[in-house]
C-alpha positions as CSV (number, residue, x, y, z in Angstrom):
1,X,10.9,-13.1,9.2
2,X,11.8,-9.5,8.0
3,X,10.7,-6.9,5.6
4,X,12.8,-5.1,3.4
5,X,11.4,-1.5,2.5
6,X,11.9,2.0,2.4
7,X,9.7,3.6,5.2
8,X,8.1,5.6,2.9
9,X,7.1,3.1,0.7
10,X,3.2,2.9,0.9
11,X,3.4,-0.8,-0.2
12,X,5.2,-1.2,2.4
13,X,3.2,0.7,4.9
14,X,0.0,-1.2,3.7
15,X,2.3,-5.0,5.1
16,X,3.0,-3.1,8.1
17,X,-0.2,-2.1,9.5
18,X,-2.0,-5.4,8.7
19,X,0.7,-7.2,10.4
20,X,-0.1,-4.8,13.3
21,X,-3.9,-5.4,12.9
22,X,-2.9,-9.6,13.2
23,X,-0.8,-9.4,16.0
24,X,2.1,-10.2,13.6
25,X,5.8,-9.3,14.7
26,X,7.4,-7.7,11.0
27,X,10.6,-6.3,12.0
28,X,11.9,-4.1,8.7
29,X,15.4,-3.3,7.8
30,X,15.7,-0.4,6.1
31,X,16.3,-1.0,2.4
32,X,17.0,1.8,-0.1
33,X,16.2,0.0,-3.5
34,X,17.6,2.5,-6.0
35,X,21.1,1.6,-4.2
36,X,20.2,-2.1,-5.2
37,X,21.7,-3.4,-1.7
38,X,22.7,-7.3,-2.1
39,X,20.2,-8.3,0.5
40,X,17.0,-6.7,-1.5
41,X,18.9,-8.4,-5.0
42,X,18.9,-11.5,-3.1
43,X,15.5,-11.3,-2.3
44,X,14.0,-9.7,-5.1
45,X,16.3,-9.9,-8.5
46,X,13.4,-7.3,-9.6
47,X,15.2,-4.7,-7.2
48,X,11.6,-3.6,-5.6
49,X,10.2,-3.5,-2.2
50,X,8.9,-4.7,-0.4
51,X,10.5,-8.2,0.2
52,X,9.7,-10.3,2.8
53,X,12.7,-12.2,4.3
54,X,11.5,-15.7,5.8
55,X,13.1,-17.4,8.6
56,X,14.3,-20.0,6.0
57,X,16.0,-17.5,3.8
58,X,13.5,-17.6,1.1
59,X,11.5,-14.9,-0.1
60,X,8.3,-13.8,-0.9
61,X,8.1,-10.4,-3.2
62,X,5.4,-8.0,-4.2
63,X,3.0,-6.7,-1.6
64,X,-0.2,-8.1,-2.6
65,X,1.2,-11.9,-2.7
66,X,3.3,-10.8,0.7
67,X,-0.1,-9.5,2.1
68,X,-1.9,-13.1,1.0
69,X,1.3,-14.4,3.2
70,X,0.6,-13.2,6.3
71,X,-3.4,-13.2,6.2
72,X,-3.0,-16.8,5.4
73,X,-0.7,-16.7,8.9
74,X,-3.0,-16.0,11.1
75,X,-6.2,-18.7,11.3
76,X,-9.7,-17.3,11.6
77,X,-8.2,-13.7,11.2
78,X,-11.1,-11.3,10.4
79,X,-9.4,-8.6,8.2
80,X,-10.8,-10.5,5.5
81,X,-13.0,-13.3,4.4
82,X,-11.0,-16.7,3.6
83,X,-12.9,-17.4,0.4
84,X,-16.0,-16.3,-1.1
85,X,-17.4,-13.0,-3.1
86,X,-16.1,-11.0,-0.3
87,X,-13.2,-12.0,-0.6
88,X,-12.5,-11.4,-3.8
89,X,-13.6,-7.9,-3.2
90,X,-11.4,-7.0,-0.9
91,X,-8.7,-8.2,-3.5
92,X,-10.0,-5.9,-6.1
93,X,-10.0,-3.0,-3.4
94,X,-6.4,-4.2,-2.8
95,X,-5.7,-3.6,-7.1
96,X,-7.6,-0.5,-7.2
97,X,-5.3,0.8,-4.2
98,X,-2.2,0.3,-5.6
99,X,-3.5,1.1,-8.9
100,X,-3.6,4.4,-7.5
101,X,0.0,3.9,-5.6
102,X,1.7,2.6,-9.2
103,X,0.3,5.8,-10.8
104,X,1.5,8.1,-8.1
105,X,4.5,6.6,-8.1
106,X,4.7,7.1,-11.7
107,X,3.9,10.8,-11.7
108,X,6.8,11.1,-8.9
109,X,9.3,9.7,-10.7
110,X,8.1,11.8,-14.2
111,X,8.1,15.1,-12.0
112,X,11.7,13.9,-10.9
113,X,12.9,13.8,-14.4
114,X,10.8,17.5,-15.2
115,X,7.7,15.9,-16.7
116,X,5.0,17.6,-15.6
117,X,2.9,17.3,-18.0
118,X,1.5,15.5,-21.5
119,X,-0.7,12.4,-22.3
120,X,1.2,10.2,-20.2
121,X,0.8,12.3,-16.8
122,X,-2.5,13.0,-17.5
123,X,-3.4,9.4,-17.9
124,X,-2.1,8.7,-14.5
125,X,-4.2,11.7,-12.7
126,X,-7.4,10.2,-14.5
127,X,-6.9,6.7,-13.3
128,X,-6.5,8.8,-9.5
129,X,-9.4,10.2,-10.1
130,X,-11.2,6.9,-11.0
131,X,-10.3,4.6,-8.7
132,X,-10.7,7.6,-5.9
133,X,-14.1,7.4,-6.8
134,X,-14.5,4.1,-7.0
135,X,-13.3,3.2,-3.6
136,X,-15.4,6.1,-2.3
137,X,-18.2,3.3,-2.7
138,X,-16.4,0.4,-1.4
139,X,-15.6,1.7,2.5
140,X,-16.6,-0.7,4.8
141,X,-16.3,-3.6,2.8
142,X,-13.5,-5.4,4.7
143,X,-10.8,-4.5,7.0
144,X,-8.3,-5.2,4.4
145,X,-9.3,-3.3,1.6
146,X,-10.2,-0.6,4.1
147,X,-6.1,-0.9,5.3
148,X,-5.6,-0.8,1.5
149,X,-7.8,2.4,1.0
150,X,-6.7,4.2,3.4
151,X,-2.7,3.6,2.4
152,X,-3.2,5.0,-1.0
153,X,-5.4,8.0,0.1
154,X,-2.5,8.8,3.0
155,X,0.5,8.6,0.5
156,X,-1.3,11.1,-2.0
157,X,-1.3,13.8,0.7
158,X,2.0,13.0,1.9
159,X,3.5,12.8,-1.7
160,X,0.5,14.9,-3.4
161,X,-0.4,17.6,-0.9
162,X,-1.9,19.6,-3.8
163,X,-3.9,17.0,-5.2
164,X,-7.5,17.9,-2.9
165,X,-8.6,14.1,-3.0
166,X,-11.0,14.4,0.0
167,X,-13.4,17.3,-2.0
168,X,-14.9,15.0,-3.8
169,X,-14.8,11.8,-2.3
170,X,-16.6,12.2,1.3
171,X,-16.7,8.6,2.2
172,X,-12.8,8.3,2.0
173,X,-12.1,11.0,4.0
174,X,-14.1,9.5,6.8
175,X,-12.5,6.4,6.6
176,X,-8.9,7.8,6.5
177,X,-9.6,10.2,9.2
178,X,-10.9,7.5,11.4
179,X,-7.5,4.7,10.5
180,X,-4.9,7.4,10.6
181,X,-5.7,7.7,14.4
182,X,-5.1,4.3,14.8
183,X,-2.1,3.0,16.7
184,X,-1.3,0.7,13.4
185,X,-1.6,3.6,11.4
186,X,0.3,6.3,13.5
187,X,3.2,3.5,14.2
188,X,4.0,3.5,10.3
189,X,3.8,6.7,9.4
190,X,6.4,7.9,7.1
191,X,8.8,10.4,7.9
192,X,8.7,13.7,7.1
């Protein structure tokens, strides 16, 4: 099994760590999506990373059903609860965490075409702004959505340095401080 993704891709990132956390081997090939290599089209006629490559050659695409993948993989695995309310928690941490990545990612691609501002930017730093505090109060909840949290939070101050996140949300800042420094973390940090 491989992954196909950009190193700097944060949904990418988020697959990598957990499979670190489950003792998972997730070899990536670099893939540069906006090229649209054949391999990636292959995988994913969408174009998007990540993909996950299986030993079969069939694929499994988007990072939350990827993520499902590989939890399923690993029997008994602790990240997060099998079934239940808590489980279903750490699945809506998961969507509020790349709520936050799809609107960064947004912004990123407006700024690359000069929009900077208007209703539709300013929609996207609101819905920041909301989930941020709204996964302020879920730390803690599961290994998983804290994996998830901590992702999104890192990839605004690598892609959003000016964008003070931690002023107002305390709780995050602990976590990220804490999983940054941890070898899963540190191993998939994006390049500079």
């Amino acid at each position: 099994m491989k992954l196909l993704a950009s190193p700097t891709s944060p949904y990418a990132r988020k697959l990598r760590v957990l499979a670190q956390e489950l003792g998972l081997a997730l070899p990536m090939e670099d893939t540069a999506p906006m090229a649209d290599p054949a391999a990636l089209l292959a995988a994913n006629p969408l174009g998007k990373v990540p993909a996950l490559v299986l030993e079969d050659g069939s694929a499994i695409i988007d990072s939350p059903v990827i993520a499902a993948f590989l939890l399923a993989s690993v029997p008994g695995q602790r990240l997060m609860p099998e079934s239940g309310h808590g489980h279903w928690q750490a699945r809506t941490t998961e969507a509020l965490a790349d709520g936050v990545l799809d609107a960064a990612i947004i912004l990123r691609f407006n700024m690359a075409q000069g929009i900077t501002s208007g209703p539709w930017v300013d929609r996207q730093y609101r819905a920041i702004e909301r989930a941020l505090a709204v996964m302020n109060t879920r730390t803690g909840g599961s290994g998983f959505g804290d994996i998830c949290i901590t992702v999104a939070c890192d990839y605004l101050s690598f892609r959003f340095p000016d964008l003070d996140w931690r002023e107002h949300n305390a709780e995050l800042a602990a976590l990220a401080d804490r999983l940054l420094a941890t070898p899963a973390f540190v191993a998939t940090r994006p390049p500079a």
